[in-house]
Backbone as numpy.savetxt, mean C-alpha at the origin, in Angstrom:
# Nx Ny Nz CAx CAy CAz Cx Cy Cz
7.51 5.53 49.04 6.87 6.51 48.14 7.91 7.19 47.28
8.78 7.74 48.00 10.35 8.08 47.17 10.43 7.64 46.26
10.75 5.66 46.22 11.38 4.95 45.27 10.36 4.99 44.49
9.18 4.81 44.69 8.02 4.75 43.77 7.88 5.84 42.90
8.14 6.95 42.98 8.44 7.96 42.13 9.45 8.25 41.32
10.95 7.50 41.69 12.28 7.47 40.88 11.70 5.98 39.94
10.88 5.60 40.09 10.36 4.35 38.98 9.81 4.34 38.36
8.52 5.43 38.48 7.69 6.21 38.04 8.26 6.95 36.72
9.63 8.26 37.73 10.13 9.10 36.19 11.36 7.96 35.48
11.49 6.90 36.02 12.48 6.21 35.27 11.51 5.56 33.81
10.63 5.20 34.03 9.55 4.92 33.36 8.93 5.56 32.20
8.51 6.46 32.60 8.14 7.60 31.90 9.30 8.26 30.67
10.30 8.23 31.69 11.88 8.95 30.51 11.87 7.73 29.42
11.98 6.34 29.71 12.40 5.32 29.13 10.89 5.60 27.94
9.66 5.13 28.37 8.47 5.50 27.54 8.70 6.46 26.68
8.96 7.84 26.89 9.40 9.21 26.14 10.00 9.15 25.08
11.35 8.47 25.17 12.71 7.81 24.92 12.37 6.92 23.40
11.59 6.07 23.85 10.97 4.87 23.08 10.19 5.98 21.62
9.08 6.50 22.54 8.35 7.45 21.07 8.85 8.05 20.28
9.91 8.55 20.81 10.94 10.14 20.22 11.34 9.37 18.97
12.40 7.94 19.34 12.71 7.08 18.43 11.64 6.99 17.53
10.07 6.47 17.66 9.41 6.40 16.79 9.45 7.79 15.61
8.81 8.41 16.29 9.11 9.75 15.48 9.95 10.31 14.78
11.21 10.08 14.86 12.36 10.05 14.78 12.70 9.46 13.14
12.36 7.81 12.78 12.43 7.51 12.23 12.18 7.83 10.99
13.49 8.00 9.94 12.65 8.96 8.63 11.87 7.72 7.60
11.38 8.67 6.68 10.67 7.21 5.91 11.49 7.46 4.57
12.40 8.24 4.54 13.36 8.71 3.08 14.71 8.99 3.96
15.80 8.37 3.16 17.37 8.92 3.49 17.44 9.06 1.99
18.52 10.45 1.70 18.86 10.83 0.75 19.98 10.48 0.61
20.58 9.64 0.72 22.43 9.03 0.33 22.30 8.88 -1.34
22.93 9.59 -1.53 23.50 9.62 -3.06 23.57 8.29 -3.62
24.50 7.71 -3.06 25.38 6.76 -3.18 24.15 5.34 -2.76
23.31 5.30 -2.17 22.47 4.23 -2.27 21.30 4.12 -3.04
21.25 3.10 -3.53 19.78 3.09 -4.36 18.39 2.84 -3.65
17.28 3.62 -3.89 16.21 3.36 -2.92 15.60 2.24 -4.11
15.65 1.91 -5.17 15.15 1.32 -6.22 15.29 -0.11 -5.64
13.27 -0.98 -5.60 13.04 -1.98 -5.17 13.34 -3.61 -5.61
14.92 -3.27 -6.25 15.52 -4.20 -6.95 16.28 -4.33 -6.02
16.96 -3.76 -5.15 17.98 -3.64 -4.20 17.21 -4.75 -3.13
16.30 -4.61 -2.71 15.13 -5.17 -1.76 15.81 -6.69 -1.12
16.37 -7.13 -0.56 16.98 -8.49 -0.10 15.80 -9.20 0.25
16.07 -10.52 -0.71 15.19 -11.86 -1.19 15.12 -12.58 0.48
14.06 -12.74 0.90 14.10 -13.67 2.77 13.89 -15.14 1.83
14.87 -15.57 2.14 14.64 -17.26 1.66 13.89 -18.36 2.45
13.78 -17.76 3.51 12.95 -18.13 4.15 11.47 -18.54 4.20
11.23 -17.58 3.74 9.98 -17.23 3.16 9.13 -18.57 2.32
7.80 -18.48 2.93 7.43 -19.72 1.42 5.94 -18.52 0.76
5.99 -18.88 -0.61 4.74 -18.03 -1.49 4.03 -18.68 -1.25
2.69 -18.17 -0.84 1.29 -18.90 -0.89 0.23 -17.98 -1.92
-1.22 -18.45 -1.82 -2.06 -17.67 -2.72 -3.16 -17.96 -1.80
-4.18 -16.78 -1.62 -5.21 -16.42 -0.92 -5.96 -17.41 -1.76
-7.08 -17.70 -1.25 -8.60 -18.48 -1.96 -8.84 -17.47 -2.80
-9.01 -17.61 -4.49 -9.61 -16.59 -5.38 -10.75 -15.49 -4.78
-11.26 -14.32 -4.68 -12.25 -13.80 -4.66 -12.92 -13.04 -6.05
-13.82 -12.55 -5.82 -14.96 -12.80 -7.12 -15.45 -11.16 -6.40
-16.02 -9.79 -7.26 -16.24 -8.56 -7.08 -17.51 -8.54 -8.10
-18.56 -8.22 -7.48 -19.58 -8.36 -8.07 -19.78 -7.32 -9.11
-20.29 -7.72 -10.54 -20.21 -7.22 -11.43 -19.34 -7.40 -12.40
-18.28 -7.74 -12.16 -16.60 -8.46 -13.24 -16.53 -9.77 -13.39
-16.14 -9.97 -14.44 -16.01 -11.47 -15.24 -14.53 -11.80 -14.93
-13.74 -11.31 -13.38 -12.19 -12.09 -12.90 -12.35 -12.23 -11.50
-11.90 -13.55 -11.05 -11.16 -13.92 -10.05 -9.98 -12.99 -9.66
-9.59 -12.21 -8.29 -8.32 -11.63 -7.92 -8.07 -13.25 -7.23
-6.72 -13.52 -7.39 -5.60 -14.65 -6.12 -4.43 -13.21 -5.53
-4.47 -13.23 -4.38 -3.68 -12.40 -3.73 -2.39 -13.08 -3.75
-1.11 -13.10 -3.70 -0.33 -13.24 -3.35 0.97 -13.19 -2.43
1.30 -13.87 -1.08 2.65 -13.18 -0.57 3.11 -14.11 0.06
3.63 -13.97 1.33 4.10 -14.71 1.93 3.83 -15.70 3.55
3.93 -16.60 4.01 3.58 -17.06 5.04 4.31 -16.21 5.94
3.37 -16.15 7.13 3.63 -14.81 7.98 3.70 -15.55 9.53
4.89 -15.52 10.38 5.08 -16.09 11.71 3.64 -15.20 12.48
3.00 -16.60 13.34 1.44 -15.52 14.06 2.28 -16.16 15.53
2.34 -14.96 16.22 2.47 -15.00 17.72 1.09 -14.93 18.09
1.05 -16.55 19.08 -0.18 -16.39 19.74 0.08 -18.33 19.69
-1.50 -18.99 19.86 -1.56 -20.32 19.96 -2.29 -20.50 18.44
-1.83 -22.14 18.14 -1.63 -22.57 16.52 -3.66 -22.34 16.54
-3.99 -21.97 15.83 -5.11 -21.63 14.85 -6.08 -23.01 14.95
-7.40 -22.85 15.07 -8.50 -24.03 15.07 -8.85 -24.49 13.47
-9.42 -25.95 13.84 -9.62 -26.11 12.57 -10.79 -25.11 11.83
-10.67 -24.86 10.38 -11.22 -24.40 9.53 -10.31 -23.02 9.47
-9.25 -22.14 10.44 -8.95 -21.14 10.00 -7.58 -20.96 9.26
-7.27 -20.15 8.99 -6.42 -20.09 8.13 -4.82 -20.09 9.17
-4.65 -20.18 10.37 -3.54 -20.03 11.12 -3.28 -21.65 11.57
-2.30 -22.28 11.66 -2.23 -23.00 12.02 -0.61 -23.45 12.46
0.02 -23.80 13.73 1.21 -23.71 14.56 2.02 -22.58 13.89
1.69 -22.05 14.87 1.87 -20.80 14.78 2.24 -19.66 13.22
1.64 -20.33 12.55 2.15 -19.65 11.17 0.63 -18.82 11.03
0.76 -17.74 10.09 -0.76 -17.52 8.85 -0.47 -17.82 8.08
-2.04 -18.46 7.23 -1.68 -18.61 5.74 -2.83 -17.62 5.15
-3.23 -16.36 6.14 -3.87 -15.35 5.29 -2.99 -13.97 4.69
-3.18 -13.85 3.70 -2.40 -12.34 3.23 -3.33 -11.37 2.93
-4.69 -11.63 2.48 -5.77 -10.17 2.79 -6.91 -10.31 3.31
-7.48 -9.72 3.18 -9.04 -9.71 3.68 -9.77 -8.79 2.96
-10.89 -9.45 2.50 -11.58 -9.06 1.96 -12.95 -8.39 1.99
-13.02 -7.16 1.76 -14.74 -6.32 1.83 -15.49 -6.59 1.06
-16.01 -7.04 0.04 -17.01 -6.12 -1.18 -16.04 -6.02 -2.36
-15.68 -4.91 -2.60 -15.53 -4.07 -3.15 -13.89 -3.55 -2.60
-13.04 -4.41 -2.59 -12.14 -3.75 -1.71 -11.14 -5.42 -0.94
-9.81 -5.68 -1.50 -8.62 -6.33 -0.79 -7.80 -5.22 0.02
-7.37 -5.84 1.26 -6.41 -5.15 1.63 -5.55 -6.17 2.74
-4.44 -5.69 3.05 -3.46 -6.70 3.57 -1.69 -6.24 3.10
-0.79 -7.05 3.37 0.11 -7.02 2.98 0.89 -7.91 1.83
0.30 -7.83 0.80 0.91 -9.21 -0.27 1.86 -8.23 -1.72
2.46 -9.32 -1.90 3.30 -8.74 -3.15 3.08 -8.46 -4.54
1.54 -9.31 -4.63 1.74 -9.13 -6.43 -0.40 -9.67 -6.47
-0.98 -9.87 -7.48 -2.35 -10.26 -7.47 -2.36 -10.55 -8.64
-2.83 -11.59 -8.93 -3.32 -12.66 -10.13 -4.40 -12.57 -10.56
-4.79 -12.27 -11.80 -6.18 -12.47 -12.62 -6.58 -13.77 -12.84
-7.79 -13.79 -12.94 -8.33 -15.10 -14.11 -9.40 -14.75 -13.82
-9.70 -14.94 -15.62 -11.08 -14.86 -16.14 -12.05 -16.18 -16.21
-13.25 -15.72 -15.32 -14.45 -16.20 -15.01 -14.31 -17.62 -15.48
-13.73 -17.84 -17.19 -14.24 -19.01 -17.96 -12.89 -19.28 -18.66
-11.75 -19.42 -17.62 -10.37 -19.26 -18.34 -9.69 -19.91 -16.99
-8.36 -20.56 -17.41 -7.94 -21.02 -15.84 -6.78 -20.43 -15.78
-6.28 -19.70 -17.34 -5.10 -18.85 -17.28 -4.86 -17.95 -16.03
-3.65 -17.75 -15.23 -3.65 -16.17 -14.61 -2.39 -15.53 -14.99
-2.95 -14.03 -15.22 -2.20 -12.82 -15.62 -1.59 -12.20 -14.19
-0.34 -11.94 -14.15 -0.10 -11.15 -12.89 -0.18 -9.39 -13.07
-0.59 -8.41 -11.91 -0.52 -7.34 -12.13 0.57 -6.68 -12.74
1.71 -7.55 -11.74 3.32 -6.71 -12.11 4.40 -7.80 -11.93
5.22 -7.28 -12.59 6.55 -7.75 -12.22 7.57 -7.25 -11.31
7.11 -5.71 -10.90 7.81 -5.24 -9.91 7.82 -5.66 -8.33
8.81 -5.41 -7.75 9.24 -5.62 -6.54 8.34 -5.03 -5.65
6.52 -5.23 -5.11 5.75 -4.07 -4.63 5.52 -4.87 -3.16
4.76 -3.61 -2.39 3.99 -4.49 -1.22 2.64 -3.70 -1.04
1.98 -4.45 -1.86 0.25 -3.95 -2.40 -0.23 -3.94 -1.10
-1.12 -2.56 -0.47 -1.40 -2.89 0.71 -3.45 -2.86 0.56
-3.69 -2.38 -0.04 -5.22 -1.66 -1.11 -5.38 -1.84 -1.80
-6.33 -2.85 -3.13 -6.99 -2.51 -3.79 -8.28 -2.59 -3.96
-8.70 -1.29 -4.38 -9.94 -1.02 -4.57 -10.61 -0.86 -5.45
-11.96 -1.60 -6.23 -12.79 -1.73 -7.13 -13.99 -0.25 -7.64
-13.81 0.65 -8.43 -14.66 1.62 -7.97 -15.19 1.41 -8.97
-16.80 0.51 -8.10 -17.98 -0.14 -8.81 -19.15 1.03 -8.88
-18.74 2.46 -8.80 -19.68 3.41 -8.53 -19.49 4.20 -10.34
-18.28 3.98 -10.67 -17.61 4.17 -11.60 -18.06 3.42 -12.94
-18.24 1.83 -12.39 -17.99 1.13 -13.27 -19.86 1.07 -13.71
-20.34 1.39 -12.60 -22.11 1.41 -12.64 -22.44 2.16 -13.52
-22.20 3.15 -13.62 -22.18 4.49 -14.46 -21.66 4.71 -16.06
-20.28 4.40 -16.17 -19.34 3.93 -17.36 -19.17 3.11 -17.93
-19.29 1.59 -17.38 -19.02 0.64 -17.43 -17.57 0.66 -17.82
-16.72 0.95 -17.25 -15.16 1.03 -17.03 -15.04 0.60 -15.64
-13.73 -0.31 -15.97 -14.03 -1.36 -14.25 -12.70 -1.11 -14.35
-12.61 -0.41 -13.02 -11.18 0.15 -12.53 -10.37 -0.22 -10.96
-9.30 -0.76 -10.87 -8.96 -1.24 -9.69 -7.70 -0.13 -9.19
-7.89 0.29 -8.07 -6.81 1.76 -7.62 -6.36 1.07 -6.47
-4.83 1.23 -6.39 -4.13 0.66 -4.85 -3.18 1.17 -4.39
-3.45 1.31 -3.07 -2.00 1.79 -2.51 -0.86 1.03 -2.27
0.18 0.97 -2.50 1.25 0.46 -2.56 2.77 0.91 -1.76
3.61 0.18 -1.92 4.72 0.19 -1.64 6.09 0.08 -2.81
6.32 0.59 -3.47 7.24 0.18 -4.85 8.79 0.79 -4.89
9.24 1.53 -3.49 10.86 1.45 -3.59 11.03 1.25 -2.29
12.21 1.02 -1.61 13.05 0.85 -0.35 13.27 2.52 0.35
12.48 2.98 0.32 12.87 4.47 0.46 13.67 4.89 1.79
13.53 4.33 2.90 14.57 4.33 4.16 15.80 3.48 3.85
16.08 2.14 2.59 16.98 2.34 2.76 17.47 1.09 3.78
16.24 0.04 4.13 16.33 -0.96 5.35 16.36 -2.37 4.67
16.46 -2.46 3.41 16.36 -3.67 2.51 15.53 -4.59 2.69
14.21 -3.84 2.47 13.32 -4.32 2.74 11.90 -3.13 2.07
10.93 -3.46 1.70 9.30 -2.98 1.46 8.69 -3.30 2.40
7.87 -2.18 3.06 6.64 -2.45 4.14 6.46 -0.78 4.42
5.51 -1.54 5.45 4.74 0.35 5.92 5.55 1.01 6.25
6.81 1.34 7.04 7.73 1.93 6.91 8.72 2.51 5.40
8.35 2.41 4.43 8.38 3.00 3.03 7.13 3.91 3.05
7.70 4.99 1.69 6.39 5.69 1.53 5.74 5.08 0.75
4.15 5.45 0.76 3.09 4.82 -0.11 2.64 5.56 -1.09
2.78 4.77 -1.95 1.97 5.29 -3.58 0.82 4.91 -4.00
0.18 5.78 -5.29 -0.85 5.36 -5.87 -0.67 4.99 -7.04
-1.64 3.83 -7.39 -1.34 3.60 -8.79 -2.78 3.18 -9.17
-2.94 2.58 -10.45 -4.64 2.30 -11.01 -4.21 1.65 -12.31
-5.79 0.37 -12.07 -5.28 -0.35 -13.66 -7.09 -1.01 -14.21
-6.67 -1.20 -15.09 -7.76 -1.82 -15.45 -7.93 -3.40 -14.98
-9.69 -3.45 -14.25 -9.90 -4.55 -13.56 -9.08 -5.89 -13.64
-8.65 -5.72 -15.13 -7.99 -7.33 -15.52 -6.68 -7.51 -15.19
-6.41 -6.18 -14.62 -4.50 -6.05 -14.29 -3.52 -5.38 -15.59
-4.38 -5.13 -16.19 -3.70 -4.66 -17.56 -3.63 -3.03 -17.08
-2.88 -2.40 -18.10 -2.69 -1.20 -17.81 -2.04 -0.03 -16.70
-1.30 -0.93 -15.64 -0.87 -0.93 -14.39 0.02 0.34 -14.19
-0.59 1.67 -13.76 0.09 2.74 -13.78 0.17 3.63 -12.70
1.50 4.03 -12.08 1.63 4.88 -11.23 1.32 6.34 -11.21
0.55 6.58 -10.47 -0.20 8.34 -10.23 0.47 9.19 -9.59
1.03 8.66 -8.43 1.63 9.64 -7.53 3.27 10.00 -8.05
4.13 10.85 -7.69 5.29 11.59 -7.92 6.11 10.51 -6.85
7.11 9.67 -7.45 8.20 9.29 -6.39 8.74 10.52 -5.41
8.95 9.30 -4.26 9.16 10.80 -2.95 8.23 11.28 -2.27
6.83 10.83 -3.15 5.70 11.68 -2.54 4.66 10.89 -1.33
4.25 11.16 -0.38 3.78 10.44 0.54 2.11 10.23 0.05
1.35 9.43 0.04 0.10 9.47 -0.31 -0.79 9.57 0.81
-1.49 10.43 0.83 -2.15 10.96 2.19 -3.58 10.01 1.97
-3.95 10.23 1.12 -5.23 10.01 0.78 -5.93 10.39 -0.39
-7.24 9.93 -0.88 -7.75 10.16 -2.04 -9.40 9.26 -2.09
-9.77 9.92 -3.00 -11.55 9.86 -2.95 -11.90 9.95 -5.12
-13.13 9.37 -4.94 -13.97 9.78 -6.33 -14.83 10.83 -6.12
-14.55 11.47 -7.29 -16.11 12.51 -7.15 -16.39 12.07 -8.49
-17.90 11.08 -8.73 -18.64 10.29 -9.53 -19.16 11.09 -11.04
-19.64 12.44 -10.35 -20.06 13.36 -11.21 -18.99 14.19 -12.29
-17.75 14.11 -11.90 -16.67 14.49 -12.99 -16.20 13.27 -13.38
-15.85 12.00 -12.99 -15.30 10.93 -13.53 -13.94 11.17 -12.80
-13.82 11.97 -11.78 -12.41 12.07 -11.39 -11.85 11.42 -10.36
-10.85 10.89 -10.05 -10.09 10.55 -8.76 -9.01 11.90 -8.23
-9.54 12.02 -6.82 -8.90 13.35 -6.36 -7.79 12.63 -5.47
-6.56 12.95 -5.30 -5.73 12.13 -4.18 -4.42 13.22 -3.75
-4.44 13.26 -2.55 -3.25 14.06 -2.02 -1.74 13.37 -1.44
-0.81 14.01 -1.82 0.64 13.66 -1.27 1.52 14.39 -0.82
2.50 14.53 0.05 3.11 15.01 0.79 4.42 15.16 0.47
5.41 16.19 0.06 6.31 16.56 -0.52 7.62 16.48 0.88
8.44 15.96 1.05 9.37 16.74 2.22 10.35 17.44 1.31
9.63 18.67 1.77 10.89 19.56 0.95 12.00 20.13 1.58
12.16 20.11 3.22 12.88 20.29 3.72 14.25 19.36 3.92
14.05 18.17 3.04 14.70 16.48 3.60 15.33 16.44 5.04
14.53 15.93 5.70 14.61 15.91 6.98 14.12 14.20 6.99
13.97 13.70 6.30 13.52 12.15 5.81 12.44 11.87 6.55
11.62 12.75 7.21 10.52 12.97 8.16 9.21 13.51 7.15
7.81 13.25 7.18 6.70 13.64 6.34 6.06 14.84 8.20
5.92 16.04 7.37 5.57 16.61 8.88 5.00 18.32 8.40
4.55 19.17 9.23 3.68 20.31 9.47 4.52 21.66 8.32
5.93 20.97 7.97 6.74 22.26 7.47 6.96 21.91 5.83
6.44 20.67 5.86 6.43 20.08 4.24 5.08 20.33 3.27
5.09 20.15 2.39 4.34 20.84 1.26 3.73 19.52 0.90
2.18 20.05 0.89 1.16 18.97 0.46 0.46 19.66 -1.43
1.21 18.54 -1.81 0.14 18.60 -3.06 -0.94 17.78 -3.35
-2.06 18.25 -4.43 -3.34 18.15 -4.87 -3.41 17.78 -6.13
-4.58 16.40 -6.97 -3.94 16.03 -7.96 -5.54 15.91 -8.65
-5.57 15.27 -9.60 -6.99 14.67 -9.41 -6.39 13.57 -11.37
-7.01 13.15 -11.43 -7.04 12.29 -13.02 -8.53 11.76 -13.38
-8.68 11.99 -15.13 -9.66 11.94 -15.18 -9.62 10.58 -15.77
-10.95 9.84 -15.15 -11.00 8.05 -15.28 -11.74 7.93 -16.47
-11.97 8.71 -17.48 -12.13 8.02 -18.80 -11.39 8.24 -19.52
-9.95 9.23 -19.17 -9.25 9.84 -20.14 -8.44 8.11 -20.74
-7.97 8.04 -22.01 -6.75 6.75 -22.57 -5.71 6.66 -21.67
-4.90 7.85 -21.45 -3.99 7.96 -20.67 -3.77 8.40 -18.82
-4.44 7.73 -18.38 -4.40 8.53 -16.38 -3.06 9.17 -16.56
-3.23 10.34 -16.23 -2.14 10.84 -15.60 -2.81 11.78 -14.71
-2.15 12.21 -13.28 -2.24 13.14 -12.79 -1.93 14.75 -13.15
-2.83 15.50 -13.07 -3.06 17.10 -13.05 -2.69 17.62 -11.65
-2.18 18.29 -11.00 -2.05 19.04 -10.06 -2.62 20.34 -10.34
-3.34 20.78 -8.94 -4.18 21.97 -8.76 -4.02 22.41 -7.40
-4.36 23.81 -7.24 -4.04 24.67 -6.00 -5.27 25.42 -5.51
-6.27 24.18 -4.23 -7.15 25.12 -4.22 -6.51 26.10 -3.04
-5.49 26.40 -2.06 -5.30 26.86 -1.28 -4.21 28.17 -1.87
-3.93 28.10 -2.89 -3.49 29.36 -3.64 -4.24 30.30 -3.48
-3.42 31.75 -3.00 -4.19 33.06 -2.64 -4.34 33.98 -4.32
């Protein structure tokens, strides 16, 4: 019973140990001297590019092709018809409705009656969201695609993924117009439509303390942009101002 209890807190410390590290981990280092800019990002040669099966968003005249990379699947090689097979994936999103999400680098247009494709960007990203707001487009007929993203190295690990902070950006359905909303640095918490102003409301997280940590002592700002304006840009507002 003794030993069973020195295994117990050996356990437990080691478990503890393990989280702290998680927590621990900042998602920003401020070194002067390094660039967080997603040009720095080291190329895996490894790597092979694939493209998702086109999907089709009801109501728009484009095909999205997702784009990224073949992804090692721990587990046993994949049955016929799915997309896994010895031990690799060859899926990069999944698809809702109204809505990709996954981990891929870049997304391809083509129009309905065209075999051309347009890419969103040329930047170095890791698109993790995009979303179609067909509530928007019902109403306006402005067909707008908003995603959360990944677009610098912000820890600093030479590399893009969920461990970077996430941004917002928004473009027009066809990939044209491809513009960032949120403030570099800024963490994207979240964000919503309210239909009846035409607005997108979205919040982000300031560390103003640089502690390279997003947490309870940092400053959350409030934004909103209006989706018929020519130009999106974000407005900041203070409803918690006394």
């Amino acid at each position: 019973m003794k030993n069973f209890s020195k295994y117990t807190l050996f356990v437990l410390f080691a478990f503890l140990s393990s989280c702290k590290q998680e927590i621990e981990k900042p998602k920003v280092i401020y070194e002067e001297e390094k660039n967080t800019s997603a040009t720095n990002v080291k190329k895996d040669s490894s790597q092979i590019k694939i493209a998702d099966l086109p999907i089709h968003m009801e109501g728009t005249k484009y095909l999205i092709h997702a784009i990224g990379d073949v992804r090692v699947y721990d587990g046993n090689g994949g049955s016929y018809g799915s997309s896994k097979t010895n031990s690799m994936s060859y899926a990069i999103s999944n698809y809702n409705r109204f809505e990709v999400t996954g981990y891929f680098e870049n997304l391809k247009f083509q129009h309905i009656d065209s075999t051309a494709l347009r890419p969103l960007t040329d930047k170095n990203v890791q698109i993790q969201t995009a979303t179609y707001l067909n509530t928007i487009s019902d109403k306006t007929k402005k067909q707008i695609l908003v995603y959360s993203l990944v677009d610098s190295d912000t820890n600093r690990d030479g590399k893009l993924d969920a461990n970077d902070i996430k941004t917002l950006y928004i473009s027009n359905f066809n990939g044209t117009k491809f513009t960032k909303l949120s403030d570099d640095l800024q963490e994207l918490l979240d964000w919503n439509v309210v239909e009846v102003q035409n607005r997108l409301y979205f919040r982000t997280i300031e560390d103003i303390n640089k502690n390279g940590a997003f947490d309870k002592n940092d400053k959350v700002h409030y934004h909103f942009v209006n989706l018929l304006s020519k130009d999106w840009s974000g407005e900041e507002y203070e409803p918690i101002k006394k």
